[in-house]
ZABA-399371 format. One line per 2 residues: number of its first residue (from 1); their letters; for each residue x, y, z of N, C-alpha, C. Coordinates in nm, 4 decimals. Each point is the difference from the previous one (the first is absolute). Layout:
N
NUM) A) X Y Z X Y Z X Y Z ~ ...
END
This chain:
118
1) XX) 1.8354 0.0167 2.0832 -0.0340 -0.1177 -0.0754 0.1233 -0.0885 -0.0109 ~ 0.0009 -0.1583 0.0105 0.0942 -0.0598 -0.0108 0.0292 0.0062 -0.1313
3) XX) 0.1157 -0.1052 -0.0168 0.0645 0.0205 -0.1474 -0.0795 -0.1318 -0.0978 ~ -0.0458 -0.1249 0.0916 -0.1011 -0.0654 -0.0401 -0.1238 0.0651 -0.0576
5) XX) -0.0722 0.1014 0.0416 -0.0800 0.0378 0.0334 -0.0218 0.1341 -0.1409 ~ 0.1054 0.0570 -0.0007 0.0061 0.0595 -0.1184 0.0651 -0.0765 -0.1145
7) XX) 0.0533 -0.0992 -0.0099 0.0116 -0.0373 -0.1563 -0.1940 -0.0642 -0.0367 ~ -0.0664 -0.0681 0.1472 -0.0709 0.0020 -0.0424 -0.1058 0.1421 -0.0776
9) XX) 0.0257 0.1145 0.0806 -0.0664 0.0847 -0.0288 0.0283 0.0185 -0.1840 ~ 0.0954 0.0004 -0.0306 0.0575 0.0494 -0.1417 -0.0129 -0.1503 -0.0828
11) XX) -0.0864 -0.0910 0.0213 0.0146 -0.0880 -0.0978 -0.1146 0.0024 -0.0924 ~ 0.0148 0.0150 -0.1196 -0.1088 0.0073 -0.1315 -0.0632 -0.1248 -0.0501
13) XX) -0.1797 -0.0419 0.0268 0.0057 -0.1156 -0.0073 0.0187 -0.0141 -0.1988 ~ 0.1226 -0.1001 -0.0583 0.0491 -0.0611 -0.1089 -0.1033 0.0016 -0.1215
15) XX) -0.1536 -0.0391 0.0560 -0.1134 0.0503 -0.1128 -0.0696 0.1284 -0.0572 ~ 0.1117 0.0846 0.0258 -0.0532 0.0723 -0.0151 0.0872 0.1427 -0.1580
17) XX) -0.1252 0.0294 -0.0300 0.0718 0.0423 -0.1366 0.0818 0.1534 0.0349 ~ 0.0556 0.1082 -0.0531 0.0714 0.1162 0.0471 -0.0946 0.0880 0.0299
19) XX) -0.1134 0.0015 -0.0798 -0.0929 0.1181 0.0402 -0.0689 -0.0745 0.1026 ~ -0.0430 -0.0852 0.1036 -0.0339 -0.0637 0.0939 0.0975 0.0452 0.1205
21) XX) 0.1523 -0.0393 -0.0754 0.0426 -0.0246 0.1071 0.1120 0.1725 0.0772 ~ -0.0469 0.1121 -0.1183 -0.0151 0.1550 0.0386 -0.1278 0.0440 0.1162
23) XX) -0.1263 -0.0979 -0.0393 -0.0829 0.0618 0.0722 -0.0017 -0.0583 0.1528 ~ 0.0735 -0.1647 -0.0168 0.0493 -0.0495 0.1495 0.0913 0.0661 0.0642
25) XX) 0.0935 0.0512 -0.0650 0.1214 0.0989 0.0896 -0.0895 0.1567 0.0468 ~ -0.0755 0.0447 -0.0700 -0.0370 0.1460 0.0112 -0.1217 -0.0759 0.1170
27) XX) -0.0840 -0.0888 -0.0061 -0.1298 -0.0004 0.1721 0.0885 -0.0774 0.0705 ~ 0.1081 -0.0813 0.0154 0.0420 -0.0744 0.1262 0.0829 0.1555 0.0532
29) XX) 0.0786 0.0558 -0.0839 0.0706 0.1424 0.0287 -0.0974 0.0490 0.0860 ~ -0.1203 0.0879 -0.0704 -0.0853 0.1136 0.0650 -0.1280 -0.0523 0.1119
31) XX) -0.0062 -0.1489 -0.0012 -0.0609 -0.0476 0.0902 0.0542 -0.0802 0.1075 ~ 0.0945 -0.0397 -0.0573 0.0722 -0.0498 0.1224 -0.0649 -0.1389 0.0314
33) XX) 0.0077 -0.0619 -0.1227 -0.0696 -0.1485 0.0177 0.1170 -0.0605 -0.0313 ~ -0.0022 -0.0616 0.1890 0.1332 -0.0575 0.0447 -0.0521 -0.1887 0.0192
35) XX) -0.1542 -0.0024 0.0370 -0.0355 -0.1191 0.0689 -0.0199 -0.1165 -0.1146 ~ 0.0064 -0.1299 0.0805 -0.0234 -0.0815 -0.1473 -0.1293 -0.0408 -0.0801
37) XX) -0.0968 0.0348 0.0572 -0.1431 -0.0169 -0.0276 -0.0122 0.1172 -0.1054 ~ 0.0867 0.1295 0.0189 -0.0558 0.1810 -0.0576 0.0585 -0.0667 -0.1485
39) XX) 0.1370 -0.0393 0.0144 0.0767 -0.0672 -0.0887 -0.0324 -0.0874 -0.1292 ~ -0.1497 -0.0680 0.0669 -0.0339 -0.1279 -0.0829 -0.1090 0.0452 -0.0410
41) XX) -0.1184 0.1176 0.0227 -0.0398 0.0433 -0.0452 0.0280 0.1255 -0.0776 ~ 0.1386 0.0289 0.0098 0.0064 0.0915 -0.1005 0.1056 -0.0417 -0.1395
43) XX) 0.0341 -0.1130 0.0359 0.0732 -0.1003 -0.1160 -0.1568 -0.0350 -0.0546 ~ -0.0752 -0.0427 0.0514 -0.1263 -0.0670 -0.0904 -0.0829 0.0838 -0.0606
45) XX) 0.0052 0.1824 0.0686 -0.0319 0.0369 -0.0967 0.0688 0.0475 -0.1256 ~ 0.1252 0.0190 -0.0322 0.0895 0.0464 -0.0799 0.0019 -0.1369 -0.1096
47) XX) 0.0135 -0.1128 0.0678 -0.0073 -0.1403 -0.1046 -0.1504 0.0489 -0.1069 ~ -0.1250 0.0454 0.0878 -0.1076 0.0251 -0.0435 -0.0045 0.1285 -0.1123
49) XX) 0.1026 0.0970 0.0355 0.0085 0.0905 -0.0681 0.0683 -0.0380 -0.1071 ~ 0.1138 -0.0627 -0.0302 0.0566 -0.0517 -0.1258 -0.0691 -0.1066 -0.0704
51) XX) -0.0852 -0.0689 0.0994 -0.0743 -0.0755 -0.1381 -0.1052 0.1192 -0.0699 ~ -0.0368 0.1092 0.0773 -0.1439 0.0460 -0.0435 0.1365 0.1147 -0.1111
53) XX) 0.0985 0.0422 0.0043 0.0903 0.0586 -0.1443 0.0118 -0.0618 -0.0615 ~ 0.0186 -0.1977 -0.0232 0.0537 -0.0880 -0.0994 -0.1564 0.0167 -0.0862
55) XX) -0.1018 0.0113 0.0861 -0.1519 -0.0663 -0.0912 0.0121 0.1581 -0.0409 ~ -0.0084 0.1224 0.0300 -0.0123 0.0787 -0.0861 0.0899 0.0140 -0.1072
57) XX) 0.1296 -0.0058 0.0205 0.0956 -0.0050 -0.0965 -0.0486 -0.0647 -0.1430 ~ -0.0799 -0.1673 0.0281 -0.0167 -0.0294 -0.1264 -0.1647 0.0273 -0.0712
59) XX) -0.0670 0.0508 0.1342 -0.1408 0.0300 -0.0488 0.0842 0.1419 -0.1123 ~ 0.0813 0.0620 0.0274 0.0242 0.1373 -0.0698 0.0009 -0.0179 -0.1263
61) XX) 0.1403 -0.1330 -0.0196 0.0662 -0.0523 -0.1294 -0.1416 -0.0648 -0.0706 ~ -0.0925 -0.0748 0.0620 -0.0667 -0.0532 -0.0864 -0.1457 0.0114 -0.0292
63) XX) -0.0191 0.1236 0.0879 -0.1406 0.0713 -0.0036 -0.0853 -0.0475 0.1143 ~ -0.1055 0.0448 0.0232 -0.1139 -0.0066 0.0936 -0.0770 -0.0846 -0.0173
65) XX) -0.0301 -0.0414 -0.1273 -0.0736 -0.1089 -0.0627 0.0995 -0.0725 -0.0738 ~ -0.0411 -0.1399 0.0115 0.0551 -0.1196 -0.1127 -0.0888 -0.0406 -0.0124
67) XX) 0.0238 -0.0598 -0.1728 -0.0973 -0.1057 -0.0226 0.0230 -0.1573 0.0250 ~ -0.0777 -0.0733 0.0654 -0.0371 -0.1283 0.0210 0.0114 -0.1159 -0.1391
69) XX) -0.0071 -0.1286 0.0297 -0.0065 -0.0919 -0.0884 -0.0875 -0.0038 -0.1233 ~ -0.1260 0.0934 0.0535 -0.1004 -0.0097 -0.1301 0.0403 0.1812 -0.0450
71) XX) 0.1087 0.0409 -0.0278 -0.0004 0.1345 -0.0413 -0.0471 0.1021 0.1039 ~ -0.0873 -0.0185 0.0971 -0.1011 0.0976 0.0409 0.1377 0.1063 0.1182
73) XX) -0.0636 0.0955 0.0085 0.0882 0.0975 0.0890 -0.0711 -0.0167 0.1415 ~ 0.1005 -0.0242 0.0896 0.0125 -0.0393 0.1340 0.0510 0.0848 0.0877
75) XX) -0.0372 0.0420 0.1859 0.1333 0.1071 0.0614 0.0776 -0.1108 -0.0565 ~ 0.1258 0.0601 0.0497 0.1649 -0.0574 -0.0114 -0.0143 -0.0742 0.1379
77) XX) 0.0147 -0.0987 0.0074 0.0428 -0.1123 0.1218 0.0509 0.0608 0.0926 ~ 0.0681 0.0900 0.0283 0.1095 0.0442 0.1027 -0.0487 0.1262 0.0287
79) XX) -0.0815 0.0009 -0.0218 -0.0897 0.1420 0.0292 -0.0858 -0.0194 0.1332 ~ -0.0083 -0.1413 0.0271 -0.0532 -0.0373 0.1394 0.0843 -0.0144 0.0899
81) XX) 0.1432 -0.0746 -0.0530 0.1039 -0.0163 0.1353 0.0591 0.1322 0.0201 ~ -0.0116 0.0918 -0.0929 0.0107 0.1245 0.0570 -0.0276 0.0786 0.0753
83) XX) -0.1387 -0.0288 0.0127 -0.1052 0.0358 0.0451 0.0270 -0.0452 0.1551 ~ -0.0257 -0.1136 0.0267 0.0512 -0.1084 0.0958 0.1072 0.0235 0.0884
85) XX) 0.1536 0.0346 -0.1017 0.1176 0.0634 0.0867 -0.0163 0.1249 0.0212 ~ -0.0875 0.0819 -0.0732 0.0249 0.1436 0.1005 -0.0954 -0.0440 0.1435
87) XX) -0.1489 -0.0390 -0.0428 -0.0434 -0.0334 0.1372 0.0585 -0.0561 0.1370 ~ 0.1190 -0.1296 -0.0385 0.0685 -0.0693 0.0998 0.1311 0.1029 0.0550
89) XX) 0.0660 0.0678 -0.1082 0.1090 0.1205 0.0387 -0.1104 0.1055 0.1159 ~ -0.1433 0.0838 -0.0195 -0.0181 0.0871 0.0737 -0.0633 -0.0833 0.1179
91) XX) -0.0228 -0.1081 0.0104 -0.0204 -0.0424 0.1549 0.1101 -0.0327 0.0545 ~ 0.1464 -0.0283 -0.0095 0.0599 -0.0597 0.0692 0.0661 0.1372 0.0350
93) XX) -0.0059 0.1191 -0.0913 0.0591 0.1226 0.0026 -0.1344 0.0430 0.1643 ~ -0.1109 -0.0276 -0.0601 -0.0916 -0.0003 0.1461 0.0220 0.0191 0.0949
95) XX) 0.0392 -0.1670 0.0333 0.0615 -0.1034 0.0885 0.0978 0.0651 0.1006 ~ 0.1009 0.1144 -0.0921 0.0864 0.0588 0.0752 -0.0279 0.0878 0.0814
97) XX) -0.0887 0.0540 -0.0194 -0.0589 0.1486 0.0812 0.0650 0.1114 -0.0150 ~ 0.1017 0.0225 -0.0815 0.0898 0.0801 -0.0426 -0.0470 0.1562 0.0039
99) XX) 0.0062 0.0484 0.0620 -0.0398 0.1733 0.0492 0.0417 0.0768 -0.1403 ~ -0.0857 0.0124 -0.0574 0.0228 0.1058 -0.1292 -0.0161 0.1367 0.0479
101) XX) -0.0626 0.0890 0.0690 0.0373 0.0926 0.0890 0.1310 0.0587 -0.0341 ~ 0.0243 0.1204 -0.0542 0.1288 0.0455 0.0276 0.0271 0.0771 0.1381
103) XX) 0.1589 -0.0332 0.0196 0.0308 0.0361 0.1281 -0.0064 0.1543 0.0341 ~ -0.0452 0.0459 0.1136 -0.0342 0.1540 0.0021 0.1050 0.0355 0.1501
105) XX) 0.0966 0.1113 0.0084 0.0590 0.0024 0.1241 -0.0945 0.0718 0.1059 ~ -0.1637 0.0493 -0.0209 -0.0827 0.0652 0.1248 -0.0765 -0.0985 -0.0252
107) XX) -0.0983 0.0325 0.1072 -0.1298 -0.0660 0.0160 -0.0967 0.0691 -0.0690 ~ -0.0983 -0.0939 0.0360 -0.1122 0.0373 -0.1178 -0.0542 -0.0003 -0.0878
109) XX) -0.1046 0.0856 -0.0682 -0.0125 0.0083 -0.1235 0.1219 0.1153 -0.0756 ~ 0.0201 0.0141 -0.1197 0.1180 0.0750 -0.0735 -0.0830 0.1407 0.0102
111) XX) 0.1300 0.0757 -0.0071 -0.0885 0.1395 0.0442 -0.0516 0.0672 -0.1838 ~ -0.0950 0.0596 0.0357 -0.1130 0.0512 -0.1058 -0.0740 -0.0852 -0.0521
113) XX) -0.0285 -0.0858 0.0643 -0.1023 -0.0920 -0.0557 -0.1354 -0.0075 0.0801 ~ -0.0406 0.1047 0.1334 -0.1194 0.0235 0.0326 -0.0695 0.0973 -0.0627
115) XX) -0.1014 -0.0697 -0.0316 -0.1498 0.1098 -0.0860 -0.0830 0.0176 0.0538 ~ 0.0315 0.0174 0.1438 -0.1399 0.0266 0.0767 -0.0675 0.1539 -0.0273
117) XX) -0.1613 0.0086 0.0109 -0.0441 0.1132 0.0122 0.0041 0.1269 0.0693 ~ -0.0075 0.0889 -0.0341 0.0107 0.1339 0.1009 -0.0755 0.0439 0.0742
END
């Protein structure tokens, strides 16, 4: 890899909060999302993931329900963009195709896991 090439690899995109930007170092690490497209969808989902912690954070502080202008109890407003950013975080997480599969050094299926009959 050039030396261009890796500062790009190691650059953290700036919006992003510490617990975002742990989970960008740990999948560009173990996936090896080097390209700039893997990059921009996985910055958009992490942006997605810190808004969907900010709306829970204050749904926590201020309950599940609020009440509205006429007194009456309402969801909490941010209970939808929550809703919203986890949806937009697990498609772009999608998007990646990211092999959740853990790595196995044989082929196959793992041994003791056939139940065939006798």
């Amino acid at each position: 890899m050039k030396n261009s090439e890796t500062a790009k690899s190691d650059t953290l995109p700036a919006t992003l909060t510490d617990e975002a930007a742990s989970w960008w170092a740990k999948l560009v690490d173990e996936y090896a999302i080097d390209d700039d497209a893997g990059r921009l969808l996985l910055q958009t989902a992490l942006e997605a993931f810190d808004l969907m912690r900010t709306c829970q954070q204050s749904v926590r502080e201020d309950g599940a329900k609020v009440k509205d202008r006429f007194g009456q109890f309402k969801a909490h407003p941010l209970l939808a963009t929550e809703r919203d950013a986890r949806s937009q975080m697990l498609a772009a997480l999608k998007q990646l195709n990211l092999d959740i599969e853990p790595l196995r050094d044989s082929r196959g299926r793992p041994p003791g896991t056939f139940r065939g009959g006798a």
